[in-house]
PDB file of N, CA, C and O in Angstrom:
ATOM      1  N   UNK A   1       0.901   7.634 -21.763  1.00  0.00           N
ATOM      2  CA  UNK A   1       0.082   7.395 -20.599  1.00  0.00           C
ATOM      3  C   UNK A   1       0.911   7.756 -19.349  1.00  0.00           C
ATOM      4  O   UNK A   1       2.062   7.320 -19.343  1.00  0.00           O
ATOM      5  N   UNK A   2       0.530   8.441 -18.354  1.00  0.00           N
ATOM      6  CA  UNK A   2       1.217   8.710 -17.750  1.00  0.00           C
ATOM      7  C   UNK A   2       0.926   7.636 -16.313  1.00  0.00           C
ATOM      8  O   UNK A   2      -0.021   6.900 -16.038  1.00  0.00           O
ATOM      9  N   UNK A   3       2.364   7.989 -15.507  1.00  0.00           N
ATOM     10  CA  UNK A   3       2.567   6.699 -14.517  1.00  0.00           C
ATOM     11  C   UNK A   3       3.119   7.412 -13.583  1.00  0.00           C
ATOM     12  O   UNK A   3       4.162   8.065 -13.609  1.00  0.00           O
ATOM     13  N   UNK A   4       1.772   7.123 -12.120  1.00  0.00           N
ATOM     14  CA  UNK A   4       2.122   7.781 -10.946  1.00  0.00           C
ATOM     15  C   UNK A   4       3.159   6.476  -9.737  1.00  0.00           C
ATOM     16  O   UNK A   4       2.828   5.294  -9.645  1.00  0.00           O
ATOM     17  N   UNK A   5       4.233   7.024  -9.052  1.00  0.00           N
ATOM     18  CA  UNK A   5       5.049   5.978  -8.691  1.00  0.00           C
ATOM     19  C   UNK A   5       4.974   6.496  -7.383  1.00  0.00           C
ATOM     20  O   UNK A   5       5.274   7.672  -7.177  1.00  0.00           O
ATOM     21  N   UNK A   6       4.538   5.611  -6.311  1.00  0.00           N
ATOM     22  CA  UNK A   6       4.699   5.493  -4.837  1.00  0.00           C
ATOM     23  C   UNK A   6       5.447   4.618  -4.048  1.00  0.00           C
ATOM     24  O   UNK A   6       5.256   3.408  -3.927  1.00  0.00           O
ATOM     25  N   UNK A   7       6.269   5.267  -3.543  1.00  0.00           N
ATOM     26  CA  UNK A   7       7.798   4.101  -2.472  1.00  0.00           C
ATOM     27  C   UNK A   7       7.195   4.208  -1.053  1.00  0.00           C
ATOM     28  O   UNK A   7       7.221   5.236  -0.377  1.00  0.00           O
ATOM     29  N   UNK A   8       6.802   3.359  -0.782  1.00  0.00           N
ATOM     30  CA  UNK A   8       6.884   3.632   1.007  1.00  0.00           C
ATOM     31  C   UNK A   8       6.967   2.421   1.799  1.00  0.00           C
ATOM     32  O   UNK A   8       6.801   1.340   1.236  1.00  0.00           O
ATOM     33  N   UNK A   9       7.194   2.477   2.980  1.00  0.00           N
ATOM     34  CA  UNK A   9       7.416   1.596   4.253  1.00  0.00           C
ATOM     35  C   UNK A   9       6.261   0.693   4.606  1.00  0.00           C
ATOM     36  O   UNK A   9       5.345   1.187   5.263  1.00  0.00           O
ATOM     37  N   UNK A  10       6.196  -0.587   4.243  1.00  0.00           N
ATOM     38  CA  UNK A  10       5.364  -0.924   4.125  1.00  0.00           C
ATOM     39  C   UNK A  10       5.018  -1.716   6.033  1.00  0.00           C
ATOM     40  O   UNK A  10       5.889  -1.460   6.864  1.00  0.00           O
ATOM     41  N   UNK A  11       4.040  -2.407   6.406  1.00  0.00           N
ATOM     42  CA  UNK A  11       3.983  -2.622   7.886  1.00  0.00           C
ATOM     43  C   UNK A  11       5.199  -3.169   8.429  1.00  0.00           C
ATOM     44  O   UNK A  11       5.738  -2.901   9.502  1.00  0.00           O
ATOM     45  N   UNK A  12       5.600  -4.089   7.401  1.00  0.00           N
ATOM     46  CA  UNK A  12       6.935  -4.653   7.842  1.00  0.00           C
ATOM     47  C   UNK A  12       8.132  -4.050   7.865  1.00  0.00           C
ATOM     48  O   UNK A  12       9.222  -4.611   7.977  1.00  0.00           O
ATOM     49  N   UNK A  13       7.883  -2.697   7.739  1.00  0.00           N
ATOM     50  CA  UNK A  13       9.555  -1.671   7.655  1.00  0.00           C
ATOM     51  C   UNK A  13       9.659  -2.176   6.096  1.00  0.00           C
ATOM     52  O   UNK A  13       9.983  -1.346   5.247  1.00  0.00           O
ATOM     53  N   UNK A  14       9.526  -2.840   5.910  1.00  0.00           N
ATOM     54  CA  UNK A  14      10.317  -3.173   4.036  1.00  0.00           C
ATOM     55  C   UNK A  14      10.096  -1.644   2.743  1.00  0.00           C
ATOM     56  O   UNK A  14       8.884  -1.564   2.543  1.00  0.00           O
ATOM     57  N   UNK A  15      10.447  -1.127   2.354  1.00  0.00           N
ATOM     58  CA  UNK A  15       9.980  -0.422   1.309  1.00  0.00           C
ATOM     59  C   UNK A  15      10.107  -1.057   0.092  1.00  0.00           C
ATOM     60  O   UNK A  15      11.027  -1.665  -0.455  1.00  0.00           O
ATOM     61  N   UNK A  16       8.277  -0.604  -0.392  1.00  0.00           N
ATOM     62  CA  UNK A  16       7.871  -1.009  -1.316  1.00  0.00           C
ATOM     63  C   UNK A  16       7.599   0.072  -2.211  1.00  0.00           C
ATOM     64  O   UNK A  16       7.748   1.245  -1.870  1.00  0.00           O
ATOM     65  N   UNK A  17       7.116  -0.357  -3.598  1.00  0.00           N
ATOM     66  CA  UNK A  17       6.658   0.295  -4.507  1.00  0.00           C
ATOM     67  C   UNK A  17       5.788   0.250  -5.490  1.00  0.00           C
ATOM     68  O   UNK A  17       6.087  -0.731  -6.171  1.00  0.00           O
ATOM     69  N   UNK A  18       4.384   1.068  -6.166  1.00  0.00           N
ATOM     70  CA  UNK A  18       3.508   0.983  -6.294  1.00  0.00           C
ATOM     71  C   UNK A  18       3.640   1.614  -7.636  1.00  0.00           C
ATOM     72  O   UNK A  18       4.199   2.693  -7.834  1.00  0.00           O
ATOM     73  N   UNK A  19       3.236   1.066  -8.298  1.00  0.00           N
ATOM     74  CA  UNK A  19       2.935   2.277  -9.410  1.00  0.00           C
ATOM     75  C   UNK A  19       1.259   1.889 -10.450  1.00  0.00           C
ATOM     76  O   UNK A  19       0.676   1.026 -11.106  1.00  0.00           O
ATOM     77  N   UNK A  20       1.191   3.041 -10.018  1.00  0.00           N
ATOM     78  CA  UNK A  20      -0.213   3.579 -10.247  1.00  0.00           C
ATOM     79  C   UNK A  20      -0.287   4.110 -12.353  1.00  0.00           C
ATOM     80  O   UNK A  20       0.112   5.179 -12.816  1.00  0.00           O
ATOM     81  N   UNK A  21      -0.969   2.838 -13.217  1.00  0.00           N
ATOM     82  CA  UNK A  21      -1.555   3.927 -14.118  1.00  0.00           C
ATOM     83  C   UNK A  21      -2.814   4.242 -14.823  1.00  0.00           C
ATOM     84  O   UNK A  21      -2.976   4.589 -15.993  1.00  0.00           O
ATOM     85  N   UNK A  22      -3.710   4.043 -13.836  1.00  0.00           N
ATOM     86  CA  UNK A  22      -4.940   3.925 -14.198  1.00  0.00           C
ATOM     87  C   UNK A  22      -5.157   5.461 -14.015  1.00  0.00           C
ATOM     88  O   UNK A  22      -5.097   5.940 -12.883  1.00  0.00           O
ATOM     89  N   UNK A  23      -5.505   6.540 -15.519  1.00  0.00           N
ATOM     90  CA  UNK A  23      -5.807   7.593 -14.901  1.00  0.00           C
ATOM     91  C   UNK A  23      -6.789   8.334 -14.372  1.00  0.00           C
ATOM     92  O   UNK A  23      -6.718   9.546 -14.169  1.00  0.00           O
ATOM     93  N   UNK A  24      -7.889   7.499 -14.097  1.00  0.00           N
ATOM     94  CA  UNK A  24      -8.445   7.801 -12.943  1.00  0.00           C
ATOM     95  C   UNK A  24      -8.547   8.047 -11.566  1.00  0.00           C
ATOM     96  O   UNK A  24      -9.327   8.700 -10.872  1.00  0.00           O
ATOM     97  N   UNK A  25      -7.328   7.194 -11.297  1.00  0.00           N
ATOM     98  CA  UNK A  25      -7.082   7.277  -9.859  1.00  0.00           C
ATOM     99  C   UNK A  25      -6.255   8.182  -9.637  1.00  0.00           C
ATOM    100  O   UNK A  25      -6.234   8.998  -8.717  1.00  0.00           O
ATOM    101  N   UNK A  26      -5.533   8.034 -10.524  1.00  0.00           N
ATOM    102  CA  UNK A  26      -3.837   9.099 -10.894  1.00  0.00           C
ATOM    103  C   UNK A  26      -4.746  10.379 -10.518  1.00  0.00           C
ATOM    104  O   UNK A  26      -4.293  10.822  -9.463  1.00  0.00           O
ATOM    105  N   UNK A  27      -5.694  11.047 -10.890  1.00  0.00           N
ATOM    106  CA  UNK A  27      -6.365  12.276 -10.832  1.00  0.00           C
ATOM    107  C   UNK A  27      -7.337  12.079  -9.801  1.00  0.00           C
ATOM    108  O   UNK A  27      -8.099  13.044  -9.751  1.00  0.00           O
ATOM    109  N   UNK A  28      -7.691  10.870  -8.655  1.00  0.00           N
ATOM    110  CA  UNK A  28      -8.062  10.877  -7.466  1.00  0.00           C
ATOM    111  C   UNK A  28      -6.923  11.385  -6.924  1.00  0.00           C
ATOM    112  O   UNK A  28      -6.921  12.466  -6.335  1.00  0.00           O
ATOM    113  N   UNK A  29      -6.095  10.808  -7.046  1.00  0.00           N
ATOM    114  CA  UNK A  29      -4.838  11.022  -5.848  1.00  0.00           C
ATOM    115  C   UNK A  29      -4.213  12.870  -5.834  1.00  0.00           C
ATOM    116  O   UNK A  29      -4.028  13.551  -4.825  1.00  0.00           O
ATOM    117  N   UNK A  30      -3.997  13.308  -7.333  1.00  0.00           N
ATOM    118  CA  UNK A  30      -4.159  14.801  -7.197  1.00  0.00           C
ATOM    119  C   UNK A  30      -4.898  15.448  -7.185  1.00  0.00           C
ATOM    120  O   UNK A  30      -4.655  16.592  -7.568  1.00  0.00           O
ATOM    121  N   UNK A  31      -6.369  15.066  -6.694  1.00  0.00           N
ATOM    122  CA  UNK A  31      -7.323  16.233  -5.881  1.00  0.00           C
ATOM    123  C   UNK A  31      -6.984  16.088  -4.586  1.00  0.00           C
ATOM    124  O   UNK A  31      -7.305  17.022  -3.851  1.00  0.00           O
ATOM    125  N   UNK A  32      -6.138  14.710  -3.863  1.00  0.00           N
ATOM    126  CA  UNK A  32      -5.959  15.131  -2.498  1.00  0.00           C
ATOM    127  C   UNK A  32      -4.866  15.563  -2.001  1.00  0.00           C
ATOM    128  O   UNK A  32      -4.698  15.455  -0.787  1.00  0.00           O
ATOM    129  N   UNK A  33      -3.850  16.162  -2.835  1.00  0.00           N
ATOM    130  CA  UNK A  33      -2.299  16.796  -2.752  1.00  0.00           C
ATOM    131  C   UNK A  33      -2.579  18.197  -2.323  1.00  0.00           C
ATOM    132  O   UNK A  33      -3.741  18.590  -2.217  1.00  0.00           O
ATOM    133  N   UNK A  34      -1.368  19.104  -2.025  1.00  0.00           N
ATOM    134  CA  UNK A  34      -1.979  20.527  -2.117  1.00  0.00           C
ATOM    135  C   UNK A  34      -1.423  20.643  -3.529  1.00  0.00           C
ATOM    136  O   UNK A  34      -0.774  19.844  -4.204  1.00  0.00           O
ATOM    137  N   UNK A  35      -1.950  22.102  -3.822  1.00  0.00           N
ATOM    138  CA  UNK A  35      -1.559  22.397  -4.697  1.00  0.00           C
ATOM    139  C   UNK A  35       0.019  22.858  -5.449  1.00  0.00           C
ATOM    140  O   UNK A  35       0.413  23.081  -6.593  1.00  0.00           O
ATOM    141  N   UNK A  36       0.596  22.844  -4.108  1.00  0.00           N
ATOM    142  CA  UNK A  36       2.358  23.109  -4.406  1.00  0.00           C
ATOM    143  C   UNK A  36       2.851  21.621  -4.589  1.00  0.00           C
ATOM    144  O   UNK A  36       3.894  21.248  -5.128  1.00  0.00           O
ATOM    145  N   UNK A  37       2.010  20.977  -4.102  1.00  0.00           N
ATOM    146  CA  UNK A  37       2.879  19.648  -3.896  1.00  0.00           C
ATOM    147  C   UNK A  37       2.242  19.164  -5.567  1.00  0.00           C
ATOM    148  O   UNK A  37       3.228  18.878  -6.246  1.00  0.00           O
ATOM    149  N   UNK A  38       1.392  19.054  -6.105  1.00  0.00           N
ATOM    150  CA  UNK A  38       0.810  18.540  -7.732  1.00  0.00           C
ATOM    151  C   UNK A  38       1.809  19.581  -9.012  1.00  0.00           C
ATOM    152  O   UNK A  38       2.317  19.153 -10.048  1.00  0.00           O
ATOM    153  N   UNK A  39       1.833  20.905  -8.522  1.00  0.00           N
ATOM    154  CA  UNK A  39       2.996  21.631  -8.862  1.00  0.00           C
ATOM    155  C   UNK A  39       4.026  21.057  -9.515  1.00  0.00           C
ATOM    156  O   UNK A  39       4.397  21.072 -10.688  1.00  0.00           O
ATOM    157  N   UNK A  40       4.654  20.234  -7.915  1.00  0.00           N
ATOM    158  CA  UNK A  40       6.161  19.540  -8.328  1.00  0.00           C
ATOM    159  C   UNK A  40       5.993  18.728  -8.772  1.00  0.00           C
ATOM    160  O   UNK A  40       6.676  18.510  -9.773  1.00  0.00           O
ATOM    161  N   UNK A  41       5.115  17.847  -8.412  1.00  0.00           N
ATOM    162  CA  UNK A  41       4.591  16.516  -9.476  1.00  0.00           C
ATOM    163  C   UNK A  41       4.562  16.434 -11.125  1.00  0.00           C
ATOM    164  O   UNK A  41       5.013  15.573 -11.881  1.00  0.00           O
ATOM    165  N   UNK A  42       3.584  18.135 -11.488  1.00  0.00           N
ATOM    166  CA  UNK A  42       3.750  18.044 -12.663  1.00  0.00           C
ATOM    167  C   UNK A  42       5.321  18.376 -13.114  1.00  0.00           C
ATOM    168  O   UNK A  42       5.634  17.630 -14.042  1.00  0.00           O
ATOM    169  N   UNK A  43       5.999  18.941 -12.872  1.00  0.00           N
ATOM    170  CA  UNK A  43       7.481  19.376 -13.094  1.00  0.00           C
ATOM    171  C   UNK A  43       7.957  17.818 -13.204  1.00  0.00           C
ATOM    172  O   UNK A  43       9.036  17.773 -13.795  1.00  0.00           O
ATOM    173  N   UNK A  44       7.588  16.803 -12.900  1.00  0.00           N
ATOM    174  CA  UNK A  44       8.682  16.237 -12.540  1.00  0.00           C
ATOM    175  C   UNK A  44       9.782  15.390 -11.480  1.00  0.00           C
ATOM    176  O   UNK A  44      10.550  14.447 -11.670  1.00  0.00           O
ATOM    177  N   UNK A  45       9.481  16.133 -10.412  1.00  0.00           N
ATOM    178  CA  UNK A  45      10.386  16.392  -9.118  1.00  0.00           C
ATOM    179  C   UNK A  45       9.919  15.572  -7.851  1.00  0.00           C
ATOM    180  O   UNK A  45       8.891  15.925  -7.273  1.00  0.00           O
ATOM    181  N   UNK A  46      10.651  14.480  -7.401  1.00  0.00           N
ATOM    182  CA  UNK A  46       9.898  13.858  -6.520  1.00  0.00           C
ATOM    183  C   UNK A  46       9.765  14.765  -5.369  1.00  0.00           C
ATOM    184  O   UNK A  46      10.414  15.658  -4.824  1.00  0.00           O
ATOM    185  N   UNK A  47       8.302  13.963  -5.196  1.00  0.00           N
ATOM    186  CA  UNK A  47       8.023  14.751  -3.735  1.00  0.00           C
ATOM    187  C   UNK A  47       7.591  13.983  -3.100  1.00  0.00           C
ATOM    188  O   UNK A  47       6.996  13.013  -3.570  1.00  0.00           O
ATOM    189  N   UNK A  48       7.832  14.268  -1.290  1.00  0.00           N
ATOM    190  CA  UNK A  48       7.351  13.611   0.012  1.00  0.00           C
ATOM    191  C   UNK A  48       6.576  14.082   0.083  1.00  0.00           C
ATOM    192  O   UNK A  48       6.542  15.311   0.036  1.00  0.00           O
ATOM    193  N   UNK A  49       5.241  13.100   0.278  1.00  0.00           N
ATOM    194  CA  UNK A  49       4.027  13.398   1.028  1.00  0.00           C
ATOM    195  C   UNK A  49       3.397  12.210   2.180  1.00  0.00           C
ATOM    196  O   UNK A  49       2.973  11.078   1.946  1.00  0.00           O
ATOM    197  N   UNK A  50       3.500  12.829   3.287  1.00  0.00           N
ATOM    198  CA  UNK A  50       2.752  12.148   4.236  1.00  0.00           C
ATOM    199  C   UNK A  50       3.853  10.582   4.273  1.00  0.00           C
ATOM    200  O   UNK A  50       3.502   9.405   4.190  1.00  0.00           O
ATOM    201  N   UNK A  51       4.903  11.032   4.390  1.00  0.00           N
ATOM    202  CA  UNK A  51       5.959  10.133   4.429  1.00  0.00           C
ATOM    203  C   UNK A  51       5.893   8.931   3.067  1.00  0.00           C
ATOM    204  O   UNK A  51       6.124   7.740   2.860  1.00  0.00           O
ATOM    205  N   UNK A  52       5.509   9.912   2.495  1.00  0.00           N
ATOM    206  CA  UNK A  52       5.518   8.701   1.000  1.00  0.00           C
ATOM    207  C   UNK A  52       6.451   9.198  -0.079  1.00  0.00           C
ATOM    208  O   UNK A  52       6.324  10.356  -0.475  1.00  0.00           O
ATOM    209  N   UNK A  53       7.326   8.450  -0.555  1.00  0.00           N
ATOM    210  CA  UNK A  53       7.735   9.153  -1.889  1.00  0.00           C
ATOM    211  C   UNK A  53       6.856   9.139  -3.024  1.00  0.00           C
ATOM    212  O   UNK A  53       6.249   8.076  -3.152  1.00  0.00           O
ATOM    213  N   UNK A  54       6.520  10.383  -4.239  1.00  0.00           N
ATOM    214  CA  UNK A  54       5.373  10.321  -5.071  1.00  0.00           C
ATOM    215  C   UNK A  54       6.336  10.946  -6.366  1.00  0.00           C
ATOM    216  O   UNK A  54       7.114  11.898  -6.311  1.00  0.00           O
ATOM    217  N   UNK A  55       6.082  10.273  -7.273  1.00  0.00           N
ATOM    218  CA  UNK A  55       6.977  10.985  -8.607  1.00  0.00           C
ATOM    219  C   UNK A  55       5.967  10.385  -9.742  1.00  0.00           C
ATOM    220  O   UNK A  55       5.362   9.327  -9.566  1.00  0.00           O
ATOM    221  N   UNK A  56       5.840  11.241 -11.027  1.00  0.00           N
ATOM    222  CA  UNK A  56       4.687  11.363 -12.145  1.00  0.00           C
ATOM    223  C   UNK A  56       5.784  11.583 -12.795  1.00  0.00           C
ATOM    224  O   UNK A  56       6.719  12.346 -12.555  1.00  0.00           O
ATOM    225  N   UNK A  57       5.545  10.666 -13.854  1.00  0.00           N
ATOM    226  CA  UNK A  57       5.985  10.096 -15.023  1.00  0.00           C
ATOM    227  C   UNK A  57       5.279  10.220 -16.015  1.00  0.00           C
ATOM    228  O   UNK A  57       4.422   9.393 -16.328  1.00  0.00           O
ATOM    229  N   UNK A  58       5.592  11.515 -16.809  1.00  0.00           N
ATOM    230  CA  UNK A  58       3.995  12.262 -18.443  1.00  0.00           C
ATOM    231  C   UNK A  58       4.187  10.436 -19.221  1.00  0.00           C
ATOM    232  O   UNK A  58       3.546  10.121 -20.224  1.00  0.00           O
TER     233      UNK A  58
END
């Protein structure tokens, strides 16, 4: 099952972390990436988006 992982700054400055594995949403969230950025995702490779860290875990 795969497991989408989000780090970010939460209101309080604190960074937090999310992890996503419902794969439904997992495949909401990469129809709204570009396509270079779902790219690196599938590879593997964390990527910044929109000041978020995003890394996919097959």
């Amino acid at each position: 099952m795969p497991l989408l992982i989000r780090k970010y700054k939460g209101n309080s400055g604190v960074m937090q972390e999310e992890r996503i594995d419902d794969p439904d949403r997992i495949e909401r969230y990469m129809r709204l990436f570009d396509k270079d950025d779902v790219k690196k995702l599938e590879t593997g490779v964390k990527t910044v988006i929109e000041k978020d860290e995003w890394l996919l875990l097959p």
